[in-house]
C-alpha positions in Angstrom: 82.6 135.6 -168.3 79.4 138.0 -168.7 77.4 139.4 -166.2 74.9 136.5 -165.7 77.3 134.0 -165.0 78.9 135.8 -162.0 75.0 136.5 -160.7 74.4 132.4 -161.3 77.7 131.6 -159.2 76.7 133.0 -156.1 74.5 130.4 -153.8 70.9 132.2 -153.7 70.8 131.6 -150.0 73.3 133.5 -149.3 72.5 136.8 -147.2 72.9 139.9 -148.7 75.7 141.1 -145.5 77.2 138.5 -146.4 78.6 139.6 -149.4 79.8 143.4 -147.0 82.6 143.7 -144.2 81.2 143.5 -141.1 82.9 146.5 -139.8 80.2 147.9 -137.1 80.0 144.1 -135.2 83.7 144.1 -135.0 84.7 147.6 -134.4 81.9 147.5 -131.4 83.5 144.3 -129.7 87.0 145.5 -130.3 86.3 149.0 -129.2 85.4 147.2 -125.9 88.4 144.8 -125.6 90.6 148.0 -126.6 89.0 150.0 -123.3 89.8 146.7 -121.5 93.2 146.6 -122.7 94.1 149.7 -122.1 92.8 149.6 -118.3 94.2 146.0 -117.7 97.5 147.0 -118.7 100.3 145.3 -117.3 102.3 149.2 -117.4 99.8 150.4 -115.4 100.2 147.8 -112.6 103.6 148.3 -112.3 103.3 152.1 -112.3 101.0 151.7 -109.4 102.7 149.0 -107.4 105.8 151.7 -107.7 103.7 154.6 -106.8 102.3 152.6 -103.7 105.8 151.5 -103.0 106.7 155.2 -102.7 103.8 156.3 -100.5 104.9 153.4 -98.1 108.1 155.3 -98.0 107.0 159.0 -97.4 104.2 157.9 -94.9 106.8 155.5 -93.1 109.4 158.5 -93.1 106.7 160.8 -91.6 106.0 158.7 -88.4 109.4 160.3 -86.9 107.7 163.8 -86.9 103.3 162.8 -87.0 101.6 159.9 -85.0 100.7 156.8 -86.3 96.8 157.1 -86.8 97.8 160.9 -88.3 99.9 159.0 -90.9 97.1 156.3 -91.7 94.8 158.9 -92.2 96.2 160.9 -93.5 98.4 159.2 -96.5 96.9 155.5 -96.7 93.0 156.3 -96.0 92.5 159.0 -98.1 92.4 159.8 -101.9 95.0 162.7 -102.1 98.2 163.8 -99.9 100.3 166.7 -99.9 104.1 165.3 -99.3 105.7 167.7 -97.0 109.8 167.8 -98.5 110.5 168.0 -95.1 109.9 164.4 -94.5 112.7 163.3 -96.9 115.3 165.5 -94.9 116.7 164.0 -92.1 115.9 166.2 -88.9 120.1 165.6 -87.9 120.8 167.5 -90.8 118.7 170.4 -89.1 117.5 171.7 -92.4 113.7 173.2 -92.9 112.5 173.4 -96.4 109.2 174.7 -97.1 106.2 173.0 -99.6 104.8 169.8 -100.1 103.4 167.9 -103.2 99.9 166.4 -103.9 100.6 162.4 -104.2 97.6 159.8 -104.5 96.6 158.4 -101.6 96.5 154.6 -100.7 92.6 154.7 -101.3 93.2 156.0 -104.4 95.7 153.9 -105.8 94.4 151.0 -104.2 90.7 152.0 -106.2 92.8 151.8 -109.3 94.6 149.0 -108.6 91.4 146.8 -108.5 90.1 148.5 -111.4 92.9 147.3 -113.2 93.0 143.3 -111.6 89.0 143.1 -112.3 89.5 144.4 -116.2 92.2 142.3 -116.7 90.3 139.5 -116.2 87.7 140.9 -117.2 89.4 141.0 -120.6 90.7 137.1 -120.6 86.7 136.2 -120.4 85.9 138.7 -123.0 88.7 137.1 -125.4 88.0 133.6 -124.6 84.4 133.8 -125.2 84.9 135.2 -128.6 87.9 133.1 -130.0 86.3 129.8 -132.2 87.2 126.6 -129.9 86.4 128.0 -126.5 86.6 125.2 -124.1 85.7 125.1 -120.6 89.1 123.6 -119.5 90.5 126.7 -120.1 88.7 128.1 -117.7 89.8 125.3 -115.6 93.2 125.7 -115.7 93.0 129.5 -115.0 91.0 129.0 -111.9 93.8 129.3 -109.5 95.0 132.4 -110.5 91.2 133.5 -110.4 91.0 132.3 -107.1 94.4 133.7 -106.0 93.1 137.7 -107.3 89.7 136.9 -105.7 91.8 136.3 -102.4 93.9 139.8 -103.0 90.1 141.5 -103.5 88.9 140.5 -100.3 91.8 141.8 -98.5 91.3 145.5 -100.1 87.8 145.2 -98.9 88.4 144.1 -95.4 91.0 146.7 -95.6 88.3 149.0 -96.7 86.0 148.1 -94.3 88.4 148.9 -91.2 89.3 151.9 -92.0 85.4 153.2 -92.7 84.0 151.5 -89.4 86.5 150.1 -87.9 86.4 151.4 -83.9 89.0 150.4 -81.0 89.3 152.3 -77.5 91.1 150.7 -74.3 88.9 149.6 -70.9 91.0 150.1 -67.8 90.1 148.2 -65.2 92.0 148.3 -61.8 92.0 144.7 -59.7 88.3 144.4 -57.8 86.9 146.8 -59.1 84.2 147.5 -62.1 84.5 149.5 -65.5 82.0 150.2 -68.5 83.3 153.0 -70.8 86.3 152.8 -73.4 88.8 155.6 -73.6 89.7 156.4 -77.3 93.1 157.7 -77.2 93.1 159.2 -80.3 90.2 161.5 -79.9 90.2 164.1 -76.6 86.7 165.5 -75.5 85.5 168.6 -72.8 83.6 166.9 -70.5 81.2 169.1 -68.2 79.6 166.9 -65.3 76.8 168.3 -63.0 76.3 165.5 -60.1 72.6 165.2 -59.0 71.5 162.5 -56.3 70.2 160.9 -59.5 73.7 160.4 -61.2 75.8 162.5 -63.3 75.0 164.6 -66.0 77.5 164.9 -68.1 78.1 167.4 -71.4 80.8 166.3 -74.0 82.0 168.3 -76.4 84.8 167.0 -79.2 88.1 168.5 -78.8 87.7 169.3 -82.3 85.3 172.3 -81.6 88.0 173.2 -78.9 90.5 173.6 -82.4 88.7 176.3 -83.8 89.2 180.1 -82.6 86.0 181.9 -81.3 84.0 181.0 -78.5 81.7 177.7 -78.2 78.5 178.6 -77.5 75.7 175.5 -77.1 72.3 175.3 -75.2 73.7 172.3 -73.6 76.6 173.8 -71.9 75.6 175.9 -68.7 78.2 178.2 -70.1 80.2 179.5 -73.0 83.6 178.5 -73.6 86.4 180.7 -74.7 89.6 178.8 -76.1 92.3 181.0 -75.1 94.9 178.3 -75.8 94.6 174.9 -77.3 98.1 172.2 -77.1 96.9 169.2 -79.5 99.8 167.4 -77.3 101.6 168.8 -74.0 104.3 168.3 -71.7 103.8 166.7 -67.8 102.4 170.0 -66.1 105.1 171.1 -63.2 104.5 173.6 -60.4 104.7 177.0 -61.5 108.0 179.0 -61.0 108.0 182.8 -59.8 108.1 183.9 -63.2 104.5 182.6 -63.7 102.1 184.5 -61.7 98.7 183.7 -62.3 97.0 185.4 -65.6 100.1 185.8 -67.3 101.4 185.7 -70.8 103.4 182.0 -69.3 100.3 181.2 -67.2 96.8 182.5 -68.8 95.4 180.8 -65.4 93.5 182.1 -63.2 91.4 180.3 -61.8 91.4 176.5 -60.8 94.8 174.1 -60.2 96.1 176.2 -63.3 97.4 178.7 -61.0 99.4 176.0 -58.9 100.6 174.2 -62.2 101.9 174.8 -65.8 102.5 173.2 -69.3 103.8 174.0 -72.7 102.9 172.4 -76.0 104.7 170.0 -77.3 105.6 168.6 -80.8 103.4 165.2 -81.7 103.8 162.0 -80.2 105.7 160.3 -83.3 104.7 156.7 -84.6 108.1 155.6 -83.4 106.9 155.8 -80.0 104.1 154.4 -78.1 102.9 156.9 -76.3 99.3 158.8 -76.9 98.8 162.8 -77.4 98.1 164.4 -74.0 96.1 167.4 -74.8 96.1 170.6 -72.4 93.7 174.1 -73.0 93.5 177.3 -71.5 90.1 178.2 -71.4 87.9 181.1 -70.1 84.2 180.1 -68.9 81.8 182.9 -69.5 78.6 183.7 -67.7 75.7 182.6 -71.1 73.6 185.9 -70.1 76.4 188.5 -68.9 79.8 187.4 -70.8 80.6 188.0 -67.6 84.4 185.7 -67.0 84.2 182.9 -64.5 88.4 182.3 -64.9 90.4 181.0 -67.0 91.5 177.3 -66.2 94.3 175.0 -67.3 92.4 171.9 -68.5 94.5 168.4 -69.2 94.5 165.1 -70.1 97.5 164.7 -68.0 95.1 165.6 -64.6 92.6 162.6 -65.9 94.4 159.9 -64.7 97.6 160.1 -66.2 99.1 161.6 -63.4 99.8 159.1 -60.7 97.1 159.8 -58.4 95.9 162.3 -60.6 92.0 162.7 -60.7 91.7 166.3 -60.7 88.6 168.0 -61.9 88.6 171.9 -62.7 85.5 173.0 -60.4 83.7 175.8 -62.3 80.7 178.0 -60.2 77.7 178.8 -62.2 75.1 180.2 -61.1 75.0 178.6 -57.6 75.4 175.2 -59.7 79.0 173.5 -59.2 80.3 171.5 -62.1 83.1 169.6 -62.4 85.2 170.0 -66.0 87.5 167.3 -67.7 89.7 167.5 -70.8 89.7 163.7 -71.1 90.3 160.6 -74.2 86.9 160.5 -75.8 84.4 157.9 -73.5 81.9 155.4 -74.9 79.5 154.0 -72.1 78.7 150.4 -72.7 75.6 148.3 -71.9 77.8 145.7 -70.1 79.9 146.3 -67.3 83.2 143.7 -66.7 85.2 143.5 -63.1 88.8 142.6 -63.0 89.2 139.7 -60.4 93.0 138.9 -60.9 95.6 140.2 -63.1 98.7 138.3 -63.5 101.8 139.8 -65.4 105.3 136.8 -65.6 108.2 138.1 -66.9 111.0 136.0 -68.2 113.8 134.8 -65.2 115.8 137.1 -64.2 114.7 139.9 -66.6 111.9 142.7 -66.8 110.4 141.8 -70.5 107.1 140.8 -70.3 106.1 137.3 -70.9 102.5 136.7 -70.3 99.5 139.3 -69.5 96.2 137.7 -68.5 93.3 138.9 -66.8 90.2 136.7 -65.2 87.2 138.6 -65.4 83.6 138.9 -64.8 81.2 139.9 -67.5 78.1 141.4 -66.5 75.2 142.8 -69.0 71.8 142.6 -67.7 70.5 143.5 -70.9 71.7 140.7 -72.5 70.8 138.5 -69.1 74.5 137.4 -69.4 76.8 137.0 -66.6 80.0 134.7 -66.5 83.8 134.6 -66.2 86.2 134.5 -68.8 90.4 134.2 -68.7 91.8 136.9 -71.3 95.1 135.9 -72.1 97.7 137.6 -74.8 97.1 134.8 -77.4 93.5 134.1 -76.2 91.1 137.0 -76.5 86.9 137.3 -75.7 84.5 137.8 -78.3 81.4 139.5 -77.0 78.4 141.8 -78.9 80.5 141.9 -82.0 83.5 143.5 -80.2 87.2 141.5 -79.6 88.9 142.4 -76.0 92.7 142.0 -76.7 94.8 141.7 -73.8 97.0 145.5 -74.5 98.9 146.8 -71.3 98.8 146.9 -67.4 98.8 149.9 -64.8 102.8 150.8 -64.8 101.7 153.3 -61.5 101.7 150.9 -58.7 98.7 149.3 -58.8 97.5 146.3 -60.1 95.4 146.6 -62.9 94.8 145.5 -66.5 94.5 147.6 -69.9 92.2 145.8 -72.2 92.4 146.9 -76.1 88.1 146.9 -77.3 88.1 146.8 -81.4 84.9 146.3 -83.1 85.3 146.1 -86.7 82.9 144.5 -89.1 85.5 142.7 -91.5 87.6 140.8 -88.8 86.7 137.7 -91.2 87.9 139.1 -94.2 91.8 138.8 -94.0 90.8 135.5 -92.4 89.4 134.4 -95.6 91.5 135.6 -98.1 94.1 134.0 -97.0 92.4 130.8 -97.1 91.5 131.8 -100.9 94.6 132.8 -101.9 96.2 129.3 -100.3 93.6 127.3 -102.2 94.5 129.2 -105.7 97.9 128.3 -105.3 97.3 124.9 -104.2 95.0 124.2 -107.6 97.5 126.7 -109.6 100.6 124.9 -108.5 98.6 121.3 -108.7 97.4 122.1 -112.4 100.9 123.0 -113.1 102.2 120.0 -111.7 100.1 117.8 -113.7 100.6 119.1 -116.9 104.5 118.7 -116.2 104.2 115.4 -115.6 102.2 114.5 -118.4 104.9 116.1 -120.9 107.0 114.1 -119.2 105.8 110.9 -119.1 104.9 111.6 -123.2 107.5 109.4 -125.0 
């Protein structure tokens, strides 16, 4: 066959690409589908879901030496860790070996985990839209696993959420009497007050500042503030023995109730036990224009209340002005102020485990021009300005008063509704399922 004939047999409409490999079309879209392949990997989840699986186990095994909120932070709200060894050696064994290891942290790994569940299906859509026959049943009959990841998504973000704004503190309140300021136990703060017949003034400084060696100097404070002696966590102070005069190297002290009492740092409440930090600090208040020293003082969490009957304030002269100094949990003041009518506590017969707290309050916030009563029971807490008051604990001193847990966090919903999501995509998953197996079967 010549030339011509071959030319003749080819229909003139035919484009001219026709005729060439459309490489450039096809190596784009699979150049895409190979990024999403290679992200939505099904290796890649389970390396993850076994690297999470062993940061569950180092953080869980570091609670018997660090607190609770020290472990969150620190290995499953944040993007790195370093892994003390130490924590996989049990502390009966006695041993201390040195170093740690960096290990992703659970923000991390939980960044990478969506990354991975949003490209795989973002890979199913890209596939289906391309393959001849695409049919919207298909979509259909995947929605329930859709649905079912959509549920796990909002979870990580109400997860998310919490830990970035999440903020919870504890109102004491003892029985007829008013309160209007949360205690955060995980934070501790120097508080400086200077009473007027107009109220309090009051100076709070982080105890974070109180971490750092030097001396704090602020335009604020009526006077510097040298840390000889900062105990993130401390024992009960006892009386001082004969061995602890005043200003020495066992008792800094000398000034204040420091030179009646001492403490000694202690190791970190561990997450295996209940109980909060109680912070203690030598410090020595300086004159701001002399440097002259105005004593050094034992400050304490354990004098702010924690102390049965303890309420004691470190009195501090400065220039003809007296002060009264705190170290106290970190206060928030709130617009409203709520009074504690009755608090009832039953236990189970014939035992001391608890089996009902409740408290009946009065809520007061002129602001708001609100004012009523409300009955906050273990299973039945108030919702008010955004904020959830939990019934938590009780005065274990003597008196008769309750321990309200305040948590205001902007994604209380979330784990709400994701579980309802996830329990409709496996309702339609399991249903479509269903269906399809009865059909096969009823098929002659």
């Amino acid at each position: 066959m010549d030339k011509s004939a071959i030319r003749a047999s080819i229909p003139p409409t035919a484009p001219a690409a026709a005729l060439e490999p459309s490489a450039k079309p096809a190596a784009g879209r699979w150049s895409v589908k190979k990024v999403l392949r290679t992200v939505a990997s099904l290796r890649l989840t389970v390396i993850l879901f076994a690297l999470s699986i062993f940061l569950v186990f180092a953080g869980t095994l570091a609670q018997a030496d660090e607190g609770i909120w020290t472990v969150v932070g620190k290995y499953f709200r944040s993007a790195l860790v370093w892994i003390p060894v130490q924590v996989f050696i049990p502390n009966k064994l006695q041993l201390k070996i040195p170093g740690a290891f960096p290990y992703p942290g659970g923000w991390l790994l939980g960044g990478i985990l969506l990354v991975n569940l949003l490209a795989a299906h973002a890979l199913w859509l890209v596939t289906m839209l391309t393959a001849p026959g695409f049919r919207f049943m298909m979509l259909v009959k995947r929605s329930g696993i859709i649905l079912l990841h959509a549920g796990i998504i909002v979870m990580m973000l109400g997860e998310l959420i919490a830990g970035l704004y999440q903020v919870e503190g504890y109102l004491s309140i003892e029985e007829g009497r008013w309160a209007n300021f949360l205690e955060h136990r995980m934070y501790t703060e120097l508080a400086v007050i200077r009473p007027t017949p107009e109220g309090d003034k009051v100076v709070a400084v982080p105890a974070s500042f109180l971490q750092k060696d030097g001396t704090l100097r602020d335009e604020r404070l009526p006077f510097d503030v040298e840390v000889v002696k900062y105990m993130k966590n401390s024992a009960a102070p006892v009386e001082a023995p004969a061995d602890a005069a005043p200003g020495s190297a066992r008792n800094p002290a000398t000034a204040g109730d420091g030179r009646t009492y001492v403490t000694a740092e202690a190791n970190e409440a561990p997450g295996t036990d209940s109980s909060s930090d109680l912070a203690s600090a030598y410090v020595t208040f300086r004159d701001k224009a002399s440097g002259a020293s105005l004593g050094t003082y034992l400050l304490s969490t354990w004098f702010s209340g924690v102390l049965p009957d303890a309420d004691l304030p470190q009195r501090v002269t400065c220039d003809g002005q007296k002060y009264d100094v705190y170290l106290r949990f970190k206060r928030s003041y709130k617009p409203y102020s709520v009074y504690l009518y009755k608090f009832e506590h039953d236990k189970y017969l014939g035992t001391d485990t608890p089996k009902n707290y409740a408290s009946r309050i009065r809520l007061l916030d002129k602001g708001e021009d609100e004012d009523r009563e409300a009955y906050i029971s273990m299973n039945s807490p108030l919702r008010y300005r955004g904020e959830t008051f939990f019934q938590a604990d009780f005065f274990k001193d003597g008196r008769r008063g309750t321990v309200l847990q305040v948590v205001r966090n902007p994604g209380w919903l979330l784990p709400y509704v994701s579980c309802g999501i996830v329990a409709a995509g496996m309702l339609i998953h399991f249903g479509i399922s269903l269906v399809g197996f009865l059909a096969r079967r009823a098929k002659p």
